[in-house]
Each structure stands twice: as C-alpha cells, then as structure tokens.
C-alpha positions as CSV (number, residue, x, y, z in Angstrom):
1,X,4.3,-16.8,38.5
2,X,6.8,-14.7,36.2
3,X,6.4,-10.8,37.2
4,X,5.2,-8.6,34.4
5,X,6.8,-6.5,32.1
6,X,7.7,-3.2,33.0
7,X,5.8,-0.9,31.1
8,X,8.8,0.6,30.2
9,X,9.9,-2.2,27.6
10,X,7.0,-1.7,25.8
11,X,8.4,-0.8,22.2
12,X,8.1,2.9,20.6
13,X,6.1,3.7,17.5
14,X,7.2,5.4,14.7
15,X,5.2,6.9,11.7
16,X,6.1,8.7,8.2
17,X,4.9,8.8,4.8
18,X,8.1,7.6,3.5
19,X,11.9,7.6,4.4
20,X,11.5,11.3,6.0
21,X,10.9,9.6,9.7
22,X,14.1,7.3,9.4
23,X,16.2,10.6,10.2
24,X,13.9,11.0,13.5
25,X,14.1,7.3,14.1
26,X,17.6,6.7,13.9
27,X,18.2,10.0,15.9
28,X,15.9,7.8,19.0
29,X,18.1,5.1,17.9
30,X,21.5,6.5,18.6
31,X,20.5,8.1,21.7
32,X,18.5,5.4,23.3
33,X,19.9,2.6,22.1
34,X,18.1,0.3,24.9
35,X,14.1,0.7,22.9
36,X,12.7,-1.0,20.8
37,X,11.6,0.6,17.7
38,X,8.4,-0.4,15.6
39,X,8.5,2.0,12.3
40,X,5.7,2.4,9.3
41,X,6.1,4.3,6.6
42,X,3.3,4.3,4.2
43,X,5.1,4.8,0.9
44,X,1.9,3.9,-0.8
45,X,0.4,7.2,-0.2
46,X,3.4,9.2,0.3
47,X,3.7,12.4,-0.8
48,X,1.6,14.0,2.5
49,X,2.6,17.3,1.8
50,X,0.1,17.2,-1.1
51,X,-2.6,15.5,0.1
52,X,-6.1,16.8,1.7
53,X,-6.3,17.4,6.0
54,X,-9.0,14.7,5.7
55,X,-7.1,12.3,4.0
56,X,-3.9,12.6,6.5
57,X,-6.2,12.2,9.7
58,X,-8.0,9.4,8.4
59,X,-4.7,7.6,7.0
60,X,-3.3,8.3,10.7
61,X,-5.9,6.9,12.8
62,X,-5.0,3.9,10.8
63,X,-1.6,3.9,10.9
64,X,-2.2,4.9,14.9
65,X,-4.2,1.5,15.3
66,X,-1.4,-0.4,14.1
67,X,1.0,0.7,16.5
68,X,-1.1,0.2,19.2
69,X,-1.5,-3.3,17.9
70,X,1.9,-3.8,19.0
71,X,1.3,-2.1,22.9
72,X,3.5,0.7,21.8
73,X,4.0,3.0,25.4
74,X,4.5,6.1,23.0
75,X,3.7,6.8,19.0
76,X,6.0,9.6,17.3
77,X,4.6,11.5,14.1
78,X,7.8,11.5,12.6
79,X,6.1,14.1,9.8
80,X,5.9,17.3,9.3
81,X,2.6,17.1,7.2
82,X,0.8,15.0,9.4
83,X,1.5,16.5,13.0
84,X,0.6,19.8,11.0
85,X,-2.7,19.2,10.5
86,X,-3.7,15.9,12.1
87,X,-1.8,15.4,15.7
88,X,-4.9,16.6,17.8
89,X,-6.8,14.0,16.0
90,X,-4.0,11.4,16.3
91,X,-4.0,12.1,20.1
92,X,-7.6,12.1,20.7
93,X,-8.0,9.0,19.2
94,X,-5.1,7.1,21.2
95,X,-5.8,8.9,24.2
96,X,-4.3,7.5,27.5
97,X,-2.9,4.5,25.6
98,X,-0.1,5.6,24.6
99,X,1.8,8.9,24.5
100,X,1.8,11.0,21.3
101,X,4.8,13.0,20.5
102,X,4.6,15.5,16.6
103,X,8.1,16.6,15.6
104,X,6.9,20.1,15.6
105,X,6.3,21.6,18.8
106,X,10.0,20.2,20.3
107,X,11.7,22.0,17.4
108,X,9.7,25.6,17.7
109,X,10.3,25.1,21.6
110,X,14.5,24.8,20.8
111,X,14.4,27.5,18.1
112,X,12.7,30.3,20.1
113,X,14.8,29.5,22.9
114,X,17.8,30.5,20.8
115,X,19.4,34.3,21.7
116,X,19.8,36.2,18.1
117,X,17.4,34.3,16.2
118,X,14.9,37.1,14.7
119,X,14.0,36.5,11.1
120,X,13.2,32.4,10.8
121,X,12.9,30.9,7.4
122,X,10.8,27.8,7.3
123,X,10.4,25.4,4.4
124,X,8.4,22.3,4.0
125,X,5.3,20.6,2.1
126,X,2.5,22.5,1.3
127,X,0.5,21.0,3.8
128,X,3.0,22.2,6.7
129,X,3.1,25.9,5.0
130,X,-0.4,26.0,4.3
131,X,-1.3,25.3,7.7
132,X,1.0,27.7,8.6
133,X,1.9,25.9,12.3
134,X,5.6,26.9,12.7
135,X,4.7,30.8,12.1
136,X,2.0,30.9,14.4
137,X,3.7,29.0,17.2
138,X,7.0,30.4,16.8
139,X,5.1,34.2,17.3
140,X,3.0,32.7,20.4
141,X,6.3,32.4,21.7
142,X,8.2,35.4,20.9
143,X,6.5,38.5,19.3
144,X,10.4,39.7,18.3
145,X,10.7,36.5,15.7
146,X,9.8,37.1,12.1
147,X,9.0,33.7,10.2
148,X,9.0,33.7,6.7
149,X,7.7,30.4,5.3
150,X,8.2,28.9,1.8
151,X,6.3,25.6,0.2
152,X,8.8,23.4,-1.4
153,X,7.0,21.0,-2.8
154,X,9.3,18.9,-4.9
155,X,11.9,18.1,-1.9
156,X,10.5,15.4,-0.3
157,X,9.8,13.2,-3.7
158,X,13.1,14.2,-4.3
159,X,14.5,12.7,-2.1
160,X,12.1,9.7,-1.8
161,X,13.5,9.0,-5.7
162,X,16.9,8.6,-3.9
163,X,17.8,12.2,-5.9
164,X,20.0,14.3,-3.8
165,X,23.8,15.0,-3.9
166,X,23.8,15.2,-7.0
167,X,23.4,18.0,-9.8
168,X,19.5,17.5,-9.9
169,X,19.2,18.0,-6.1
170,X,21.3,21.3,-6.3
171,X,19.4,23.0,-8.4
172,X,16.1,22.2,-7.2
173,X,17.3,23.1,-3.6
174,X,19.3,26.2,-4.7
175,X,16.3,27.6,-6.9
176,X,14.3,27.3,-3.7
177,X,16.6,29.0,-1.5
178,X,17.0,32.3,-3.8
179,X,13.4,33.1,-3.4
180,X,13.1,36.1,-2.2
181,X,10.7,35.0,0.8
182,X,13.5,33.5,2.0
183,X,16.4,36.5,1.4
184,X,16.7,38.5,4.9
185,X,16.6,35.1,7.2
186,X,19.1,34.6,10.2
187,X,18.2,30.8,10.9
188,X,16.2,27.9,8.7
189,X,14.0,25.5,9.8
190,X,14.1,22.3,8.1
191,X,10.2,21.5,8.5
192,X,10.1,18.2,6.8
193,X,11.8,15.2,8.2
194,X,12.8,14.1,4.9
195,X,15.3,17.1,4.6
196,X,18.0,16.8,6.6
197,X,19.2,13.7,4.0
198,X,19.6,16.9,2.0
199,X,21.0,19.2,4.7
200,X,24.8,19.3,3.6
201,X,23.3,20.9,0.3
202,X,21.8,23.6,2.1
203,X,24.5,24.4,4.2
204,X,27.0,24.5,0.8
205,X,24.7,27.0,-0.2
206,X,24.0,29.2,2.7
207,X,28.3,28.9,4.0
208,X,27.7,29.7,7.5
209,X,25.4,32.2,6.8
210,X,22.3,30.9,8.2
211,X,21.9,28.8,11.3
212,X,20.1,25.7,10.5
213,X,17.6,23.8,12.1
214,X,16.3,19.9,11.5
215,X,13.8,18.0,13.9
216,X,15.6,14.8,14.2
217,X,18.0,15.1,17.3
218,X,15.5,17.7,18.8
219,X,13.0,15.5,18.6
220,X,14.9,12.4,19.7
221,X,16.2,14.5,22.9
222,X,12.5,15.9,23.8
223,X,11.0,11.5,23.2
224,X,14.3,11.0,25.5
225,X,13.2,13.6,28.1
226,X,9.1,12.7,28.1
227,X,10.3,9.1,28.7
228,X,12.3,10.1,31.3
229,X,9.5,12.0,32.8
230,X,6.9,9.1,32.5
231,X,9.6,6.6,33.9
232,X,9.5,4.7,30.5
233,X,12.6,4.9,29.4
234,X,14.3,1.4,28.9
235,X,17.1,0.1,30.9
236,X,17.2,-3.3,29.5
237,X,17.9,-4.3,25.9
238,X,16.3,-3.6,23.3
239,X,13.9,-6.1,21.5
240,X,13.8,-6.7,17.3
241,X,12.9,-2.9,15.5
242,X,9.8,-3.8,13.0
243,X,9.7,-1.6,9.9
244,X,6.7,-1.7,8.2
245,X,5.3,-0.3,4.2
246,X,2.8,-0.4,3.0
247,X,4.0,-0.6,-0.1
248,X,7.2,-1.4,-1.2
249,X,10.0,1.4,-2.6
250,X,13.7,0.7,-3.4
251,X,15.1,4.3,-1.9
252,X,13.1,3.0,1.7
253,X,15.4,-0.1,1.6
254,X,18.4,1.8,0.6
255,X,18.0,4.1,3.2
256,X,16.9,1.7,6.2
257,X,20.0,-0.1,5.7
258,X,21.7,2.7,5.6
259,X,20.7,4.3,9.1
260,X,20.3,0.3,10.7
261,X,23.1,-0.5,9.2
262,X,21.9,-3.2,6.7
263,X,20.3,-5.1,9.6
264,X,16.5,-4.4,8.6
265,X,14.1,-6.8,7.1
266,X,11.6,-4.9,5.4
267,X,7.9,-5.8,5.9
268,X,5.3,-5.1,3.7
269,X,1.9,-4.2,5.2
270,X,-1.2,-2.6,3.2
271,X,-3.5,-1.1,5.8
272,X,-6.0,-0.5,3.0
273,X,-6.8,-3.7,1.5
C-alpha cells in the first residue's frame, strides 16, 4: 500500500476581497517556495472596507468552506477588513481543521517590537479604522505608543481599478497623508494589504521621514514560522497554485500575472449562486 501524504503537503489557503492578498501571497511565495498555494479573491463583493461586520463574517465562513474543500493545513485572511472584525468567527468556525492566520496581529507584534517607534500612524478601510484593532492592540502592548488612525476609503478601489503611479494615485494618496491626524507620526502602518502596490508613493512623499510598515513579508515570515512550529512546512515541491474569483476583473489578471509571473490561470467561482 502507498504511505500517506504528509500532512505537511497539504496546500495553503489564501483569502482577499480583491488583489490586496496577492502582495501577502506572493510574499509566502518567495519565501516558501516548496507550498502549494490555493488563493480566492472575491472581487464580486470587494470593497470590504465598506461593507457591514455581518456581511464580512458571513462572506468568510463561505469563503473558509472553500478552502477547506481543498484540505488546506492552514487559511491566511490576507485582509485587513476581514481579520478586523471577522477572524474569531473565521477561527471558530474552522476550528482544529486547519490553522487560521489574520495579517494583523504578526504586524502589531513586529511594530511594537521596534525601539523609537512612539507616535504610529495607521491607515486603512473604514472597517479596519472603525474597529479600531491596530490602536487597541498596539496600546495592549506598549502604553509609550500613540496611534493615530485615519480611514482611507478610496485606496483600495484605487488600486483595484489598476489606478496608482500615476497622477490620480498621487493626489488621492498625498491628500490623505496631509491630514492633520496623521502630522506628528514617526512610523506608518500600511493596514490594508492592497497598499503596498502603492507603497513607493508613500515613501516619495514622506522622504525618509517616516518608517513604514506593510503586512506582506511580516506576515509571510510569522505563516513561515507557525509552519515551522506545527512541522508543516513543505520540503517537497510544490503542487499547481489555484486562484479563484468570484467574479471576474481585468486589474486581478493583470496583477496575478504580474506577481506569478504570467503563469496563473484564472478560475472563476461564484460562491453565491
């Protein structure tokens, strides 16, 4: 009789509203080159950021079931919105079958680690600000650390309309960044994974200034080191990535074969019908 799989090649989910989680996905990618990736991005209700708690948690437990449809050994929230206000539901609902990793605890563990950072700026989607996650946990860790957190709601379907690097993007992104809320900070969290497409125009117009901070190698180094822990990391190689729509959006092709190198067939999967 053949001998079983090792749990270890079991593939690793992936989920997003959009093209935001491909930054966090390719990060895994590049540093663990051996797993298998199975992404979904569901485009048809993206933006999160402006949608109700209720709506995310119910969209997730979905999207959840899907993955584990595919015997996924760990599901990443590869959103800011979502593991805001629905990973305890997300992780209740999988429970021991698989492990559930959000994209904001890694980052507020790195940034509160950091000597000198004191005044921490924070933007993202109105449901990430409004739930007001990365100010609370960042002061659970460190009483010293002032957050000041801004909604920038325009950002992410920005950059979902392929609109950044260009004149548009800059003076969206450089309105947002001269509000006051936002005028003493030492360090910026990038608290959507859909921003760091747009991360050279932030650092154009900070110079050095302020440290910044996105969620996509953090996050890929703390999935790394929880595999690691669970003796799930893959030696072998890696099997065919899936990525999965649910409905279909020219800037989420673009930008697939932009991170996978033009290798990705997209697939086209409505949840809802």
């Amino acid at each position: 009789m053949p001998r079983p799989a090792h749990p270890s090649s079991r593939p690793l989910g992936i989920f997003d509203s959009g093209i935001g989680g491909l930054t966090v996905a390719n990060a895994i990618h590049e540093l663990m080159p051996n797993e298998t990736l199975i992404y979904f991005g569901d485009t048809a209700h993206l933006p999160y950021g402006d949608k109700s708690p209720e709506a995310i948690r119910k969209w997730s437990v979905v999207i959840s079931d899907f993955l584990l449809s595919f015997n996924c050994k760990a599901i990443v929230i590869a959103c800011n919105s979502i593991s805001s206000v629905a990973y305890d539901t997300v992780k209740k609902h999988v429970g021991n079958k698989a492990i559930v990793i959000n994209v904001i605890d890694p980052v507020v563990d790195y940034v509160s680690a950091q000597a000198g950072t004191k005044n921490v700026g924070v933007i993202g989607t109105k449901a990430t600000i409004k739930s007001d996650v990365y100010a609370a946990k960042l002061k659970a860790r460190s009483k010293k650390i002032g957050v000041s957190s801004l909604a920038t709601p325009l950002l992410a379907p920005m950059i979902e309309e392929g609109f950044f690097n260009n004149k548009i993007s800059k003076t969206i992104i450089n309105d947002y960044l001269s509000r006051p809320k936002l005028k003493n900070i030492d360090s910026l969290i990038l608290g959507c994974t859909h921003y760091p497409l747009i991360r050279p125009e932030i650092e154009q117009y900070y110079k050095g200034r302020v440290q910044i901070f996105d969620s996509a190698r953090i996050v890929a180094h703390h999935v790394q080191w929880v595999l690691d822990e669970q003796q799930l990391l893959h030696q072998g190689k890696a099997g065919k990535h899936r990525f999965f729509i649910s409905d279909f959006t020219s800037s989420f092709e673009m930008s697939t074969k932009i991170f996978f190198k033009g290798k990705v067939k997209l697939e086209q999967k409505n949840l809802w019908k």
